[in-house]
C-alpha positions as CSV (number, residue, x, y, z in Angstrom):
1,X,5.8,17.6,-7.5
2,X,7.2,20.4,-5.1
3,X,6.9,23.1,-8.1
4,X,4.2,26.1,-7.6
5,X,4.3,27.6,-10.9
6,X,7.8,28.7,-11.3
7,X,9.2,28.3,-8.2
8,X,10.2,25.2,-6.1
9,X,8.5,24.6,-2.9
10,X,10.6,24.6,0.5
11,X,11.7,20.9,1.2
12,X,12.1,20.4,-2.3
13,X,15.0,20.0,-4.7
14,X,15.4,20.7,-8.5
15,X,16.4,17.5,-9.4
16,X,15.1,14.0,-9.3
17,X,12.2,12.4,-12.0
18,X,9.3,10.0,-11.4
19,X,7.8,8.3,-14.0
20,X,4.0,8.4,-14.4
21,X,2.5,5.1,-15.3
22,X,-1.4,4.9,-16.6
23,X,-3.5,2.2,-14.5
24,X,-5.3,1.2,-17.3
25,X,-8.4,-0.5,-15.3
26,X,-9.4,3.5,-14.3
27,X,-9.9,3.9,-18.1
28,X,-13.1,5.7,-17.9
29,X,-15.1,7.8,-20.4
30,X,-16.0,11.1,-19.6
31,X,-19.7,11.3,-19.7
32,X,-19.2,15.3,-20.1
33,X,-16.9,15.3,-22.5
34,X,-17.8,13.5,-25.7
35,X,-15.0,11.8,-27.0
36,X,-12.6,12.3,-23.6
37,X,-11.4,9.7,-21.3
38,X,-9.8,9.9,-17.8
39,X,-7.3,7.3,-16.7
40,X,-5.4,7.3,-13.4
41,X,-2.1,6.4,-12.6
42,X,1.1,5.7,-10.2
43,X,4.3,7.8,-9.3
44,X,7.2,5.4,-9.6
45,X,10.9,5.0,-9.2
46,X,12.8,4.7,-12.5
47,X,15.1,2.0,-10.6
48,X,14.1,0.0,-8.2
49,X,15.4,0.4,-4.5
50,X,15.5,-1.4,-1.3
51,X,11.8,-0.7,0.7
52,X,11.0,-0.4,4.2
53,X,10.1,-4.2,4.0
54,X,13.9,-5.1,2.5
55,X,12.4,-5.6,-0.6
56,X,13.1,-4.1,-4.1
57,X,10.0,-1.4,-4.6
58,X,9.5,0.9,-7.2
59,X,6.9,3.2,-5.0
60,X,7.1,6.6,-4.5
61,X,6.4,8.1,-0.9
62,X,4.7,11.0,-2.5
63,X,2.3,9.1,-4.3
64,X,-1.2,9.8,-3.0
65,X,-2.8,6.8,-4.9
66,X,0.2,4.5,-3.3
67,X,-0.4,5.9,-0.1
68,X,-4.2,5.3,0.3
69,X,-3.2,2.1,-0.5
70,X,-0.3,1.3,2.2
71,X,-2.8,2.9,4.5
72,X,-5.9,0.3,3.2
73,X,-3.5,-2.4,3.4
């Protein structure tokens, strides 16, 4: 997430992965693009970790979806 074309951003660090997993209720069709669908999806851990809460999470702090949703919560 902290790469700008070729380079990584300042705060950032080569190494790391997320894994990217579909939310399959934002399966939508794209009414301007016959025969194209959008889905949406969640940045999460490949192992789970201990949370802020003490709880074993897979979220990922730089997950926008994950963060409107602490923040609505």
């Amino acid at each position: 997430m902290g790469i700008a074309y070729l380079m990584v951003a300042s705060g950032f660090s080569g190494s790391g992965e997320y894994l990217y997993v579909p939310d399959l209720s934002t399966l939508r069709i794209c009414p301007y693009a016959p025969g194209e669908a959008v889905v949406m999806g969640w940045f999460q851990e490949k192992t789970p970790y201990v949370g802020a809460d003490n709880k074993l999470t897979l979220d990922v702090p730089l997950c926008p979806r994950a963060t409107l949703r602490r923040i609505t919560q």
